[in-house]
C-alpha positions in Angstrom: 0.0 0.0 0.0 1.0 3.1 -0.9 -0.4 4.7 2.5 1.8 4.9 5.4 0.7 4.2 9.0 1.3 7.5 10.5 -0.9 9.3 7.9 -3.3 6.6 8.1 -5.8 8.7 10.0 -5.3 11.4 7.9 -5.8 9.5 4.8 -8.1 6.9 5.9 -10.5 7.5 3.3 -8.0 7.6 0.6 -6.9 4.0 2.4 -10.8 2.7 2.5 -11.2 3.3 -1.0 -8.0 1.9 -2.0 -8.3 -1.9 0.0 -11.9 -2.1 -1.1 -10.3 -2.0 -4.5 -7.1 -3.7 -3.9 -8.7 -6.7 -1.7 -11.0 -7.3 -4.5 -14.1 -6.8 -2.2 -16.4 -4.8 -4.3 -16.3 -3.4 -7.8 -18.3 0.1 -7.7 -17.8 1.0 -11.1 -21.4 -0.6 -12.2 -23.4 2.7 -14.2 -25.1 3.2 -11.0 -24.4 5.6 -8.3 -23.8 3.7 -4.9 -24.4 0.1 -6.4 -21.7 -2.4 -6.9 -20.9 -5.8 -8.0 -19.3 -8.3 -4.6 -16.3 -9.8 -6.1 -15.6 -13.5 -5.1 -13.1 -12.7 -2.3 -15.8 -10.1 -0.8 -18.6 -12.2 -1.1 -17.0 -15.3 0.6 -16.3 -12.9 3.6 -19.9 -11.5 3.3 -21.1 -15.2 3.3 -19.0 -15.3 6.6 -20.3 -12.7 8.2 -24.1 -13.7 7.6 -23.6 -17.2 8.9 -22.5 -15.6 11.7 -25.4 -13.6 11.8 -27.6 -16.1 11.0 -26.0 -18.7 13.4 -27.2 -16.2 16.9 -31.0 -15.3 14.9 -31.8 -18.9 14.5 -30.4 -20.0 17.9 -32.7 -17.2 19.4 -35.9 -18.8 17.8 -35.9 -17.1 14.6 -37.2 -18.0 11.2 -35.9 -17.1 7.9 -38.3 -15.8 5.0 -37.9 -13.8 2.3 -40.8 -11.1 0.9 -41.2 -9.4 -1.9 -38.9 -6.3 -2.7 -41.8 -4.4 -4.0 -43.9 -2.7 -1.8 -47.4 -0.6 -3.5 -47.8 2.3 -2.0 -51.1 2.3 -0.3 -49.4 -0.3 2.1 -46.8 2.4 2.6 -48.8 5.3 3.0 -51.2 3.5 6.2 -48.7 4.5 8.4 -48.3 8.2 7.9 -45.0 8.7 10.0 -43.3 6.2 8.4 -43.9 7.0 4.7 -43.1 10.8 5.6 -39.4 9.6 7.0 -38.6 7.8 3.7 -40.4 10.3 1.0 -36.8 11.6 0.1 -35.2 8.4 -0.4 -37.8 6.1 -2.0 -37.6 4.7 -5.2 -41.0 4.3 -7.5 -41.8 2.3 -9.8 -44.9 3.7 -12.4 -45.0 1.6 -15.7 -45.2 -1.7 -16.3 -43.6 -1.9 -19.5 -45.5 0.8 -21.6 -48.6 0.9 -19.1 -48.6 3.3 -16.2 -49.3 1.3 -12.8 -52.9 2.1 -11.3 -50.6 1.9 -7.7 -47.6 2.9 -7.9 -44.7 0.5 -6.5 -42.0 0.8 -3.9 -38.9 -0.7 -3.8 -38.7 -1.3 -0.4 -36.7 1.1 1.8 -37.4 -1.1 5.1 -40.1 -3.9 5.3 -42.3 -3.0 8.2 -45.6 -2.1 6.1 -45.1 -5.2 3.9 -44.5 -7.8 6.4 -47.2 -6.6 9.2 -50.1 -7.4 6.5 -49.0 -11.2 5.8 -49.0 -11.6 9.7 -52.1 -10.4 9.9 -53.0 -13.4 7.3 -51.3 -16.3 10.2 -51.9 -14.6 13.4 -55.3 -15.3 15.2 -54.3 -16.1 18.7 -52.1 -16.0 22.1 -51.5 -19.3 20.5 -49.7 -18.0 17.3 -47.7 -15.4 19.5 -44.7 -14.9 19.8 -43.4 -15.0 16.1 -39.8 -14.4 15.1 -38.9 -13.9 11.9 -36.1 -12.4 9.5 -34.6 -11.7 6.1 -31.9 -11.2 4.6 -31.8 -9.1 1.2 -31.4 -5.8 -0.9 -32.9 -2.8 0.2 -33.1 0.7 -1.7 -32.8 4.2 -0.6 -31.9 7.2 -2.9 -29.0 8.2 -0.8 -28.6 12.0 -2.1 -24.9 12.2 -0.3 -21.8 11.3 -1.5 -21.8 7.6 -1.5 -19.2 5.3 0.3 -19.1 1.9 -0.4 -20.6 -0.7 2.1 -21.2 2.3 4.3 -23.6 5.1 2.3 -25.2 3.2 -0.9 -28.2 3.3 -3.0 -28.7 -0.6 -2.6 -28.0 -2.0 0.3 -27.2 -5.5 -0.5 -26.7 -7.5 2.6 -29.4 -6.6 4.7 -31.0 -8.4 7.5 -34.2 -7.3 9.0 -36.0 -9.2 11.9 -39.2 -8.6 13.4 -41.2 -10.5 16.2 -44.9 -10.0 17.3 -45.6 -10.2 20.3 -48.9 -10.6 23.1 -47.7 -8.0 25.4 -45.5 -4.6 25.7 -43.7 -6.2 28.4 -42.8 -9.0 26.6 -42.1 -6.9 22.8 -39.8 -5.2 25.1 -37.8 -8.3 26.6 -37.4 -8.9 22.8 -35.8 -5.8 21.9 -33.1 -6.0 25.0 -32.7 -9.7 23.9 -31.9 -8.5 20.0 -29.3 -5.9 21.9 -28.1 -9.1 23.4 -27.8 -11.1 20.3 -26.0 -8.1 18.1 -23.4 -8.0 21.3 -22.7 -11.5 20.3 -22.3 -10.6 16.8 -20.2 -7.9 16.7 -18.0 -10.1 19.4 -17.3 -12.5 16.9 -17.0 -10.1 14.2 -14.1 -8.3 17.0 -15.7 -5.4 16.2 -16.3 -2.6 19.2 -19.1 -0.8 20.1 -21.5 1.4 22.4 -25.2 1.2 22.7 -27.3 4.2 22.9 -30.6 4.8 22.8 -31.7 7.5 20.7 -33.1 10.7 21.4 -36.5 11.1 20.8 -36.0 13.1 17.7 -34.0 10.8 16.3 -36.0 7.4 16.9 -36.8 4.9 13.5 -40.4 6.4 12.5 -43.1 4.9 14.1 -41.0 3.4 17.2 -41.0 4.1 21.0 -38.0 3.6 21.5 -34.7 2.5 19.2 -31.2 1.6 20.6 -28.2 2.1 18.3 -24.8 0.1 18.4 -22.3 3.0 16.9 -18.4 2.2 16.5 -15.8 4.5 15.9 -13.7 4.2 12.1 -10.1 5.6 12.6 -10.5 8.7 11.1 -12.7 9.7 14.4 -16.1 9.3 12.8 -19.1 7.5 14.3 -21.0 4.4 12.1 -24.1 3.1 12.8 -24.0 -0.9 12.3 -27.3 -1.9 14.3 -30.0 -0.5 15.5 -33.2 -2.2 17.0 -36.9 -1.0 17.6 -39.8 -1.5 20.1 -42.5 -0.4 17.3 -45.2 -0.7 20.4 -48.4 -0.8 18.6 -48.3 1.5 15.8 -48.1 -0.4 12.6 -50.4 -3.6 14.0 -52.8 -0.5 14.8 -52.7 0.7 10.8 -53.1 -2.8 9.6 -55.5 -4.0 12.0 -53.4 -6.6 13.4 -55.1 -8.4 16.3 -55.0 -11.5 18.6 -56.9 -13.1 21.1 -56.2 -13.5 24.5 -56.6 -16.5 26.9 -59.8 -14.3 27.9 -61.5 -14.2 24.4 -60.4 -10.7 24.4 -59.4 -9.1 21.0 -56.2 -6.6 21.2 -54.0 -5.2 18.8 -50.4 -7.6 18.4 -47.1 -5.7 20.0 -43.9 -5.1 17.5 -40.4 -5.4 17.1 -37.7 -4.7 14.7 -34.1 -4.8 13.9 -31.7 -4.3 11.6 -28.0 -4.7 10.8 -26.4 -4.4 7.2 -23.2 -4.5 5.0 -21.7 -2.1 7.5 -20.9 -4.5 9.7 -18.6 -5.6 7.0 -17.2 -2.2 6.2 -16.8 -2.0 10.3 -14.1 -5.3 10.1 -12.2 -3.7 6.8 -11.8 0.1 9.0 -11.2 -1.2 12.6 -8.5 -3.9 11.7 -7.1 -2.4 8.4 -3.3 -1.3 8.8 -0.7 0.2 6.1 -0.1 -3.2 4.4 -4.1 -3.5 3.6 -7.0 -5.7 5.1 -6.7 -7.7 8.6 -9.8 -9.9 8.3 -11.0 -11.9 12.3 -10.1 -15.7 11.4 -13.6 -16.9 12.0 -14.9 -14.9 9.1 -11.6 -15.0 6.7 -12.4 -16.1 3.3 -9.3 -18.0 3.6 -7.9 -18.5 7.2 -4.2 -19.9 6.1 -2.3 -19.7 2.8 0.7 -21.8 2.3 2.8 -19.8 -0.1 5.9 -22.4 -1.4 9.0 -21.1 -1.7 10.8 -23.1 -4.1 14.1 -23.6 -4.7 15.8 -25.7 -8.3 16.4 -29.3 -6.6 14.1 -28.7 -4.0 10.9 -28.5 -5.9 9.1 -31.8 -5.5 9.7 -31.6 -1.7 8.6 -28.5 -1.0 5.5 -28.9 -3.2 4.7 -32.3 -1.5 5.2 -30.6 1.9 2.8 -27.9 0.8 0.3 -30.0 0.1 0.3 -32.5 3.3 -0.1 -29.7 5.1 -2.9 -28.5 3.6 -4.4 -31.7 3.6 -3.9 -32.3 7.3 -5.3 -28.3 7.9 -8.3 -29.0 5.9 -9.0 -31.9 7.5 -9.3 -29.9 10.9 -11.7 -28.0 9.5 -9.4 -24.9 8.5 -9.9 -22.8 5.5 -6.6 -23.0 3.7 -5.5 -22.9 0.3 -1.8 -23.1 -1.4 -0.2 -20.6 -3.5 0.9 -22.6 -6.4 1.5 -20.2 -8.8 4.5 -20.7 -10.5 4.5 -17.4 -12.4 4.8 -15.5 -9.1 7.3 -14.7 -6.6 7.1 -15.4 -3.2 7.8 -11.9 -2.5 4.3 -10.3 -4.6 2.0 -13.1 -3.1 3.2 -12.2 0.6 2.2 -8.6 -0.7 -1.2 -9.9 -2.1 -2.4 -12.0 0.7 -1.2 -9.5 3.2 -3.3 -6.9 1.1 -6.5 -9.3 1.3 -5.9 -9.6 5.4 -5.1 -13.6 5.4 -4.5 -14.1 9.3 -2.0 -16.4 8.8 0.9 -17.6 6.3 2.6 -20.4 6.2 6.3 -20.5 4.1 7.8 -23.7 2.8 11.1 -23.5 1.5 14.3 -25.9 1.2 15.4 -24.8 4.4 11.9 -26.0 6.4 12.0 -29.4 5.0 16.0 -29.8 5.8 15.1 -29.1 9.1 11.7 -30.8 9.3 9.6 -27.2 10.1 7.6 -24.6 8.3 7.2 -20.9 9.8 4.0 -18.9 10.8 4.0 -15.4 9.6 1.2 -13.6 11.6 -1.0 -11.1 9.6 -1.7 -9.1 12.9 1.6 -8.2 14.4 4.2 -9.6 11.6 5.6 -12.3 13.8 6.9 -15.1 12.5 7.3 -18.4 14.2 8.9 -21.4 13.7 6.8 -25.0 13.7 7.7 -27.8 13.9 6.2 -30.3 10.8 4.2 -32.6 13.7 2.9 -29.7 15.4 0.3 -28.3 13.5 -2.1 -28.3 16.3 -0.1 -24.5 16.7 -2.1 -23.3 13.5 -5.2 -23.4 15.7 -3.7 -22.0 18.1 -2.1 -18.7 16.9 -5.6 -18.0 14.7 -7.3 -18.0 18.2 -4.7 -15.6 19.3 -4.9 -13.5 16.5 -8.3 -13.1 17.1 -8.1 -12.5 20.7 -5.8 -9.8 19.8 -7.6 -8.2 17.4 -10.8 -8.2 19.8 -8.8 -6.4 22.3 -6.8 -4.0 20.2 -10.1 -2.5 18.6 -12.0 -2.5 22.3 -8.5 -0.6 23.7 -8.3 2.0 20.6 -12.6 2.9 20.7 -12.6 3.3 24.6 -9.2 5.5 24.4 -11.7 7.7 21.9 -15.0 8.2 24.5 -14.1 11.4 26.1 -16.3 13.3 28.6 -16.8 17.0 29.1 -19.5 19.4 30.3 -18.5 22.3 28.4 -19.6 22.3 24.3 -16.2 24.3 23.6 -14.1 21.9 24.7 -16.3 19.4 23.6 -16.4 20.8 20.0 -12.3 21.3 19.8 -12.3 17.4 21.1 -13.9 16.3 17.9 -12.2 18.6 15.6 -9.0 17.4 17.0 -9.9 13.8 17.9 -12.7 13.2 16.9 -14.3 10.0 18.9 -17.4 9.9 21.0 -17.8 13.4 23.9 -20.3 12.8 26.6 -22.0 15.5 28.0 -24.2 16.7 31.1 -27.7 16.5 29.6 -31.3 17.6 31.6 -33.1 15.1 29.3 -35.1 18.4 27.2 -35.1 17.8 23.7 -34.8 21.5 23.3 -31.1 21.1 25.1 -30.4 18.2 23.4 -30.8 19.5 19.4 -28.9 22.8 20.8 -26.4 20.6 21.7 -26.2 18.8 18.3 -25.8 22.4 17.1 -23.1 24.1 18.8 -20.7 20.9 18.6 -21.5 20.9 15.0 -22.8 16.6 15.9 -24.7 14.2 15.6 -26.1 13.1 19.1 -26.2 9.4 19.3 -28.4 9.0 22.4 -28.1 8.0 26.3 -25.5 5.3 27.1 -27.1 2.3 27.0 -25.5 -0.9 29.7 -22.9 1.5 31.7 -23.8 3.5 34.6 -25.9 6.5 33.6 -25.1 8.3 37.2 -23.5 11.7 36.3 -22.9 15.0 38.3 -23.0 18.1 36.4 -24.6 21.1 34.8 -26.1 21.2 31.4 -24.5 23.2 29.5 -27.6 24.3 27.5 -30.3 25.7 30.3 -27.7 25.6 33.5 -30.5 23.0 35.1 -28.9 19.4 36.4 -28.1 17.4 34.1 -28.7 13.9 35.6 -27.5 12.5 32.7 -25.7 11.8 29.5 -25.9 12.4 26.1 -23.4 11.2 23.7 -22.3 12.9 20.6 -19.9 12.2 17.3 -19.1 13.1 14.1 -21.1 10.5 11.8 -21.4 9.3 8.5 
C-alpha cells in the first residue's frame, strides 16, 4: 500500500477506498451511483459474516423468509409517520412496460408495512404469539450524499431485518433487549467494538417508541451506525389492523419489534483492523484462514511442493480454510504482498530450508511475527488463529474506549472532535430543546443516552444551567 501508518488517519479515506479495490471486495464501477458488484473474495467474507449472523437469529428462535422487494404504496402510505421519513429516499416504480401502474410501487426502503399485512393473514391467537422472523436481502434508498461503499449506498445489498410479534408490551420489550443481546454476540465475533445508545427522541426509527443504536468509531474519528433495534409498540399492527386473542376471548391489537444490521458491519471489520499493508480480516470470518505460499528452490521442488500440500491436507482436514499458492509465475515476495493486502490471518512458508530441518514458519498477519513450527505440530495453527483473534478483539476495544471522552463544556467538547474526533459525553437535563442545541453548537450528531454503563452523572447542562442527571453522547457520523 502506498499509504503509510502514520498518515493513516489522515488518509483513511483515501486507504478505505483503495483496499476495497485492492482486496478485490467490491467493484463500484457498475453505471449506478452507490451500487456495486461483490467480487468472489468479498462475497466469501460477506457469506461469513451472515452465517455468523444467521448462526445467533436462528439459535434465538428465529425463522428465515424472504418477501417481496416491492412494496405498493397504499401499504406504505397507512402508516403516515413512516412513509413521511422515507419520501426523500424512496424509489418508485410507475410503468409496467409501456402501461402506467394504477398503484404505484416501492422498492422497499425497510419492510415493516409489507410484512405486518401477511401476519395479519397467520396470526389469530395467544396461540400463534410470539413469532420471530427475519430476512436477509437488498434494500433501496436514494442516498442523495456522496456515497461510500458498504457504508452510504443506493442498494444496500446484505441486509437483515428481523421482526417479532408479540402478546404483550412487556414482553415486545424483553425482545428488543434480547436483540441488543444477540447483536453484542455478533459484533463479538466479528471483533468489532461498540456502544449502545438509545436514541433521542427526535432521532428514533419512525413509528418506534424507543430505538437503541450500536455505533463504533472508524479511525478517522467518525461514528457508524452498524445496528440498531426498535420497540414499534403498537403502531403499525394498529394501521393494519393486526389483532390476537387472548386467553380471555379478548381481542387486542399484536405488539412489535424490529431490527436491523447491514453490509456495515462488513465495512466496520475492513476500518477497525485495516493497517498500512491492507485488510486484517477476524479468522472466523476469513475467506481463507491460512495460505501456504511455497518457496521453491531448483532441486528442491518436489519436496517442498509435497510438503505444501500435506499440510494443507492435514489443515483442511481440521476444519481450517486454507489454500496453497501454487503459482508458478509469481514470486514469493508479490503473493506475501497480495495476501497480506487481502488480510489472510495467517501464512505459512515452505522452503528448502523448512523441509531440511523438518519445520515450516508462521507469519502472523496481525503483528508480523513469524514463528517457527515444527512439521508434527500443527495443532499451533489453531492456536495462533485463536490468538490473532483474541488480539484483534482487544486491540479494537483498547483503541474505541481510548476515543469516548467526557466534558461538560460544548467548547471543549467541540475542539475534542475537531482534534480527535471519537465519541464526547455531556451533562444533559433530558429536554429535547437542550439536546438539538447541543447537536448544534458541537456541529454533531447526538447518538443518544448510554445504554449498559452506569448512567449516574454529576453536572450542569451546559444548554439551560439546570442538572443534568444525565448523558448524552455525541460524534461526528457518517
Amino acid at each position: 500500500m502506498a499509504i503509510k501508518r502514520q498518515v493513516w488517519k489522515e488518509k483513511f479515506g483515501d486507504w478505505y477506498r483503495e483496499i476495497i479495490d485492492t482486496a478485490k471486495i467490491i467493484d463500484y464501477r457498475y453505471p449506478i451511483k452507490g451500487c456495486g458488484v461483490w467480487l468472489p473474495y468479498g462475497f466469501k467474507l460477506r457469506e461469513h459474516v451472515l452465517s455468523v449472523i444467521r448462526g445467533f437469529l436462528d439459535g434465538a428462535g428465529h425463522n428465515e423468509m424472504l418477501f417481496p422487494t416491492l412494496i405498493p404504496e397504499d401499504l406504505i402510505a397507512k402508516e403516515s409517520t413512516h412513509i413521511k421519513s422515507f419520501e426523500e429516499e424512496a424509489y418508485w416504480i410507475t410503468h409496467g412496460g409501456k402501461n402506467e401502474l394504477s398503484v404505484k410501487l416501492a422498492l422497499r426502503p425497510t419492510s415493516e408495512t409489507a410484512i405486518t399485512p401477511m401476519v395479519k393473514l397467520w396470526v389469530r391467537s395467544h396461540a400463534d404469539l410470539p413469532l420471530k422472523i427475519y430476512q436477509i436481502g437488498s434494500i433501496f434508498r436514494y442516498e442523495t450524499k456522496a456515497t461510500r461503499p458498504l457504508i452510504r449506498v443506493r442498494e444496500v445489498t446484505t441486509f437483515k431485518e428481523a421482526h417479532t410479534f408479540h402478546v404483550s408490551h412487556e414482553e415486545a420489550r424483553a425482545q428488543v433487549l434480547a436483540a441488543n443481546d444477540i447483536y453484542a454476540k455478533i459484533f463479538y465475533e466479528l471483533c468489532v467494538p461498540y456502544v449502545v445508545s438509545e436514541r433521542p427522541s427526535w432521532d428514533r426509527f419512525a413509528g418506534a417508541l424507543s430505538t437503541f443504536a450500536f455505533d463504533t468509531i472508524f479511525p478517522d474519528g467518525r461514528c457508524l451506525q452498524i445496528g440498531t433495534s426498535h420497540d414499534l409498540g403498537q403502531n403499525f399492527s394498529k394501521v393494519f389492523d393486526l389483532t390476537f386473542e387472548d386467553l380471555d376471548g379478548k381481542h387486542d391489537f399484536v405488539w412489535q419489534t424490529s431490527y436491523g444490521i447491514s453490509e456495515r458491519a462488513i465495512a466496520a471489520v475492513i476500518a477497525i483492523h485495516g493497517d498500512d499493508r491492507g485488510l486484517v480480516i477476524p479468522p472466523k470470518i476469513a475467506p481463507i484462514q491460512v495460505i501456504v505460499v511455497p518457496i521453491l528452490y531448483k532441486g528442491f521442488e518436489e519436496q517442498i511442493n509435497s510438503e505444501c500440500q500435506h499440510v494443507e491436507k492435514t489443515l483442511s482436514q481440521e476444519g481450517v480454510k486454507v489454500e496453497i499458492d501454487d503459482r508458478s509465475k509469481v514470486t514469493p515476495g508479490a503473493k506475501f504482498y497480495e495476501w497480506e493486502s487481502k488480510g489472510v490471518p495467517l501464512r505459512i512458508e515452505i522452503g528448502p530450508r523448512d523441509v531440511e530441518q523438518g519445520k515450516i514458519t508462521l507469519a502472523r498477519r496481525d503483528t508480523g511475527e513469524k514463528i517457527p513450527c515444527k512439521r508434527g505440530s500443527l495443532s499451533l495453527v489453531g492456536k495462533t488463529l485463536t490468538e490473532i483473534e483474541d488480539n484483534l478483539r482487544n486491540r479494537a476495544w483498547k483503541v474505541m474506549e481510548n476515543n469516548i471522552s467526557t466534558t461538560g463544556d460544548l467548547t471543549e467538547a467541540k475542539r475534542m472532535l475537531n482534534k480527535e474526533g471519537g465519541i464526547v459525553e455531556v451533562p444533559w437535563c433530558g429536554q429535547a430543546a437542550c439536546g438539538q442545541q447541543i447537536e448544534g453548537e458541537v456541529d454533531a450528531r447526538v447518538l443518544g443516552l448510554p445504554v449498559g454503563v452506569s448512567e449516574a452523572v454529576s453536572g450542569i447542562c451546559p444548554c439551560c444551567g439546570k442538572k443534568g442527571d444525565r448523558r448524552i453522547r455525541v460524534a461526528r457520523t457518517y
